[in-house]
Each structure stands twice: as C-alpha cells, then as structure tokens.
N, C-alpha and C positions, 0 to 999 in steps of 0.2 A: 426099171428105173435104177439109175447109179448113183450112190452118194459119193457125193464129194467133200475133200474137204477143207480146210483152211488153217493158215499158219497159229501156230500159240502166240499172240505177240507179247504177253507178259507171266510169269509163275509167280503165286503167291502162297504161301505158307502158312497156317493158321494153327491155334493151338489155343484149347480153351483151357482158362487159367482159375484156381480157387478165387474166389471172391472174396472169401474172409482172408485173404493176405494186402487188401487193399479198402480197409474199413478206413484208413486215413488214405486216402488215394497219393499224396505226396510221397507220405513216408514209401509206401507198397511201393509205388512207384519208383523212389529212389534203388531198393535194395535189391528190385525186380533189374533194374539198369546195370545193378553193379555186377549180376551175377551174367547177367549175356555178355558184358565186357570181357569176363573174365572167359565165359565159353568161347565167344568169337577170338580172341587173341588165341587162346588153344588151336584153333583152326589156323593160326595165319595171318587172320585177317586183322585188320585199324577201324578204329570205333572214332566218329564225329557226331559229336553230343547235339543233340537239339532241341528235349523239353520244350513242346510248344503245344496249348490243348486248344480245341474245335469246338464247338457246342452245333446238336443240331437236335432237332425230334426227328424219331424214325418209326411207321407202322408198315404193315404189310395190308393189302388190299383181295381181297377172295371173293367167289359165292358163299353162300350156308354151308356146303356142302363139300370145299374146300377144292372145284371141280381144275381148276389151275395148278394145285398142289400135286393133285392127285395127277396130272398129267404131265408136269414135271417141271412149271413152270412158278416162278415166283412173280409177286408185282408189288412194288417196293416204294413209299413215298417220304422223302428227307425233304423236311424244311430245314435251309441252312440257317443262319443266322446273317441276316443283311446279307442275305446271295439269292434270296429267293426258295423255288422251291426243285425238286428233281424225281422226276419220277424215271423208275428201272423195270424194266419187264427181262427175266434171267431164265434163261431154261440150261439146268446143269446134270448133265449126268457122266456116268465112269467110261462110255462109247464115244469120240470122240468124232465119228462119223456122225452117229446118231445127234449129237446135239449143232454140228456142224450146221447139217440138214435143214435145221430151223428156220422157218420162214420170220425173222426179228428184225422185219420191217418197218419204218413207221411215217406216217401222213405230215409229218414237221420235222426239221431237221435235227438231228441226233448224233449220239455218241456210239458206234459200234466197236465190240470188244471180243477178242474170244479168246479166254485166257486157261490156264490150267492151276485149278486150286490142290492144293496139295495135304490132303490131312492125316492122323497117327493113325499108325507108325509110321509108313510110308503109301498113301491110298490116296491117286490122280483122280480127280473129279474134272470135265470142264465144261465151262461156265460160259454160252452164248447171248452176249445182253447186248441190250438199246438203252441208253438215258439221256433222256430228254429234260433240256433246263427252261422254265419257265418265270416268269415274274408274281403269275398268280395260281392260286393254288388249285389244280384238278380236281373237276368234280366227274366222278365215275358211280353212277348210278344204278347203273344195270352193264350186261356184256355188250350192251351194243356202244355203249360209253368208250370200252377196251378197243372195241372191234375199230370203231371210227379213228381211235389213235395209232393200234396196232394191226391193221387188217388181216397179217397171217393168224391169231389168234381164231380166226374165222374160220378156218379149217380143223377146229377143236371139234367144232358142231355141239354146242353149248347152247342153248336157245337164248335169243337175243333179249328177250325181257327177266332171265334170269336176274336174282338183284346181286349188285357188290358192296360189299361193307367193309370197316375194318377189322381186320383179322383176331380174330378173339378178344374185340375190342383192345387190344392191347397197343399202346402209342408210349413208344419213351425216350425220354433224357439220355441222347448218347453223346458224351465225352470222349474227342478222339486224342490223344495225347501222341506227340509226334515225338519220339524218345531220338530216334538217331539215325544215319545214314552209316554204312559199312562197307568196305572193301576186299577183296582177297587178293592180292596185287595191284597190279594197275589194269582193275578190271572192271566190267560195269558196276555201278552204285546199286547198293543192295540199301531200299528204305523198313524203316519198322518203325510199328506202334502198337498202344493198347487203345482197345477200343473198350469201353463202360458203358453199360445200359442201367439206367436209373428210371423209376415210375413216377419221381418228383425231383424239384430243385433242390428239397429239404433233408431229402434220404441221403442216410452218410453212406448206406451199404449199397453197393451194384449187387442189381441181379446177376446178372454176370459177367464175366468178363474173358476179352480175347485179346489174345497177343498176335501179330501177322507181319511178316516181311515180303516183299516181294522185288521182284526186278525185272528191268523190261529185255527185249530181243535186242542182241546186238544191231547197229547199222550195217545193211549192206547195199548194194549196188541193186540186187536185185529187186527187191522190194518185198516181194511173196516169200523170199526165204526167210524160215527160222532159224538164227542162231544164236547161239550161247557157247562163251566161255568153259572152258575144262575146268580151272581155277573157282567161276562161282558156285558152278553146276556141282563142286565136290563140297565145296567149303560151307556150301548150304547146305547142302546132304549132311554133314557132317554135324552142322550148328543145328541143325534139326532134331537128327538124333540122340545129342549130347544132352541137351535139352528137355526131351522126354526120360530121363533118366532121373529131375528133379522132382521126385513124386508128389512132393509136398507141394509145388505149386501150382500142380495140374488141377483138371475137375474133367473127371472121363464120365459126366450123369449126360452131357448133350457132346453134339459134335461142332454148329454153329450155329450163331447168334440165329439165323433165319429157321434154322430147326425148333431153336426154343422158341421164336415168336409164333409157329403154325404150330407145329405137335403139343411142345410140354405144357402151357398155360389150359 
C-alpha cells in the first residue's frame, strides 16, 4: 500500500504563554500586544490592531482508557456562543504521510483541513481534521456513537460498546482574543491571538494560556499546490524565534492546550 499525500493548506504557530502575566487579562493582554509589535516591525513586518474576544466552552471527548489519544487522535466539542455547537475529530502527528493517510471522513457535511502546526523551537506537527457545525449538541455515548459520525474511526478496532465521556471531565471557559492581523510586505495576512482557558466565568486566573498566528496558502491556478511567500515564510520564522527568547512569558510545563486537557489534569 502507498501513502499519499496532501497539500498543507494553512501553518499555524503556537506558543504556550505564563498565565500569571494575564491575571488582568486586559492589561496582560495589552503589554503581551505591545511587545509582538515591536518584534514584528523588527522583522519588517506592519501590525493591524484588532482586540476583539470570542467566548465559547471547550472539552475533549475519550474512552476510560484514553483509547483515541492513545492512537493519535483527538475528539474535540466547542459550544460557541449563539453559533451553536462544533465538534473536531484531529489526528496530528510529526509524519506528514502518516497523518495524511487518515481515513477523517464523516456521515454529514463537514470542514476538512490539513494544516502544519508549528511548535518550540522549531518542531512541524500536522494536523488531519473534520469539523462539523451543528445546531444541537452531540450526544456520543459509546464508539459506535463516533463510528456512525466518523466511520474511518472503525478501523481503530475499538469495540463498539466501549463507553465515551468527557475527558477528565474537564470542560472550560475559553476566551479567544483576536489581537491583530500582520504582514511582511505585500504579502499574505498573517492572523494572531490568545486563546484563555478558564474552569469558571468567576475565575480571574487562566489555567493557561496560548498565543498562535497563522496563515493560509497562497492562491494558485493549480489548486493541489502549496504555496507560500519567501517574505512570510522568513518573517514568521523569524517572529517565532525572537519570540521564544522572552523567557518570562513563556510556560515550557505543557506543549498545547489539547495536551493539558488529556495528559496534565
């Protein structure tokens, strides 16, 4: 059998941030703005402000046993706020064959993605997902619940009356804050924000928090090809880097929000 594979269509860049720099999420937020301005104009690049924040709850869905995790898949449920609800099934790994491969099929119409996440220092992850938007909220009960929405999941060979719950029961408050759009000439739009996970409306501290920019494939004519910019491809590399240099407001205990919601709780 040959694997094949499939274009990146967007990279995203991720970078988990100290939490106790954002005990006032405003202010944090403010000074967290000020200081990527000043990196990204280092690179070249023009900063277009946006401050605009999202509310949604967000859990992860498993067996007891973590048997999804453990195979390398994630299954993901956002309630938005007046949009309804979204559920993701992601299989991400560092082989970009390997996660290609994936059978991330699904019984109702959907979102398909397959993007390249990017984490410190420089370590390409990619991410093959389906999400699907719904009006009411998914009830997944067992694997056969998964199987009937996602049927490649069937080929896990899981037993179908396995049960699924939420994932360490853990369900939270995430605050998306859309900080700013960016360019490195006149070249595609580089978007960023932080993303806040809180366990209540009342809690001033995030459990944690992430920072992420990303940008999609140039257009071409062709359609299946990936391309990208020299300009953003460097300027980003660069704004990454520089970046990781601000020790203080890093937190190197997880890698991403999905890590902490399966492993660390």
């Amino acid at each position: 059998m040959k694997l094949s594979n499939l274009p990146v269509t967007s990279r995203e860049y991720k970078l988990m941030l100290n939490s106790d720099r954002f005990g006032d999420r405003d202010k944090g937020a403010e000074r967290f703005q000020s200081l990527i301005d000043l990196l990204i104009r280092k690179q070249g690049g023009s900063v277009d402000k946006q401050n605009k924040e999202e509310r949604r709850h967000t859990s992860y869905l498993d067996t007891p046993q973590f048997a999804l995790r453990q195979s390398g898949f994630s299954l993901r449920l956002r309630e938005e706020e007046a949009k309804g609800f979204q559920i993701n099934l992601k299989f991400r790994n560092a082989d970009r064959y390997i996660s290609a491969a994936q059978d991330l099929s699904a019984s109702q119409p959907g979102k398909i993605k397959f993007e390249e996440d990017i984490l410190p220092p420089f370590v390409s992850k990619f991410s093959h997902s389906t999400s699907i938007a719904t009006d009411t909220m998914p009830h997944f009960k067992t694997i056969k619940d998964v199987v009937s929405m996602f049927p490649g999941i069937a080929s896990l060979g899981i037993d179908e009356d396995t049960p699924v719950k939420t994932a360490n029961d853990f369900r939270a408050l995430e605050v998306v804050r859309k900080l700013c759009k960016f360019q490195f000439g006149k070249t595609e739009t580089i978007k960023a924000s932080l993303s806040f996970w809180y366990l209540t409306e009342d809690t001033d501290w995030p459990l944690v928090s992430e920072f992420s920019f990303d940008y999609d494939a140039a257009k071409n004519d062709e359609g299946d090809l990936e391309e990208y910019s020299h300009e953003v491809v460097e300027g980003a590399k660069g704004f990454f880097s520089a970046l990781q240099n601000q020790t203080g407001w890093l937190d190197l205990t997880t890698t991403t929000k999905t890590a902490f919601a399966l492993e660390v709780l």
